[in-house]
N, C-alpha and C positions, 0 to 999 in steps of 0.2 A: 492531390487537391484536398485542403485541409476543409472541414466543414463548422461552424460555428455551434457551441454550444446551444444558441439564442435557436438556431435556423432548426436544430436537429428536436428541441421542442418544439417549437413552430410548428414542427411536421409529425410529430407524437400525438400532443396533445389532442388536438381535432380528431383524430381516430379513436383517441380513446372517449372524449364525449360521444361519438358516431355510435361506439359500441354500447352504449349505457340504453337499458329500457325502454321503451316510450313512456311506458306510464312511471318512470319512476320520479316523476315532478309530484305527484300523485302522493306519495308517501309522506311522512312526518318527517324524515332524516332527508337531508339535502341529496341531490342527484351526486352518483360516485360516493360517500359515506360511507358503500356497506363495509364496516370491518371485517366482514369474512374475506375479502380482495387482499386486505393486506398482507403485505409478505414481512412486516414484526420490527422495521428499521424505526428505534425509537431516540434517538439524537436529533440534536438539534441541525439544521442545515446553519451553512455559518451566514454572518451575515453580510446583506448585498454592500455596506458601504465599503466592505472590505477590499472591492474591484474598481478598477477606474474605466475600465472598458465599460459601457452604455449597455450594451449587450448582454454582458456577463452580470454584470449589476440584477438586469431585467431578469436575467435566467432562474441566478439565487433567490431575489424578491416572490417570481410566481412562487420558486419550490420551497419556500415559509411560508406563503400564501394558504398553499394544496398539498402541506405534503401526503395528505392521504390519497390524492390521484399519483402520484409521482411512486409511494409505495405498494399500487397495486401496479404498476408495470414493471416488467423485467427488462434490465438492461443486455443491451445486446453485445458492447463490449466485451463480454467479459469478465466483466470487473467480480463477475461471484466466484469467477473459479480463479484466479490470482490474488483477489485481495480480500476476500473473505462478504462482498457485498451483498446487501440481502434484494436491495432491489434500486430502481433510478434512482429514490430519491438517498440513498443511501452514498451517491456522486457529489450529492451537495451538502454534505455534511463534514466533507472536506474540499480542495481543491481540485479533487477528481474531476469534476462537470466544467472546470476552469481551462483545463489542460485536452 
């Protein structure tokens, strides 16, 4: 059973807002912001009109949106120890998150 890019966010993201502060509304920098999380993926993610799937489109747009949420989580893939990735959002700065 193959799982959708779109879905496999869907079901990320929410955990990762869940895990953030109470008070960090509180703060001057936006909730998620702190650059200490990040894990250093500095490329650009490509862009969404490049997909014709709805999904995939949606997927690349949030991770231009966020990429600072998307680079403080670690992908579970894999993808760091085969392809040299530093972190999710580092999936979308190629066709990796597509496939």
């Amino acid at each position: 059973m193959k799982i959708g890019t779109f879905t496999v966010f869907a079901i990320i993201f929410p955990l990762l807002l869940a895990a953030l502060p109470a008070d960090s509304a509180q703060k001057d920098t936006p909730a998620g912001k702190d650059e200490s999380l990040r894990k250093g993926e500095k490329r650009q993610t490509l862009e969404p009109g490049l997909f014709k799937d709805p999904e995939l489109k949606k997927a690349y747009q949030v991770a231009k949106e966020i990429p600072w949420a998307l680079d403080s989580i670690y992908c579970y893939c894999e993808c760091r120890k085969y392809f040299g990735h530093k972190s999710l959002l580092s999936c979308y700065v190629d066709n990796h998150a597509a496939t």
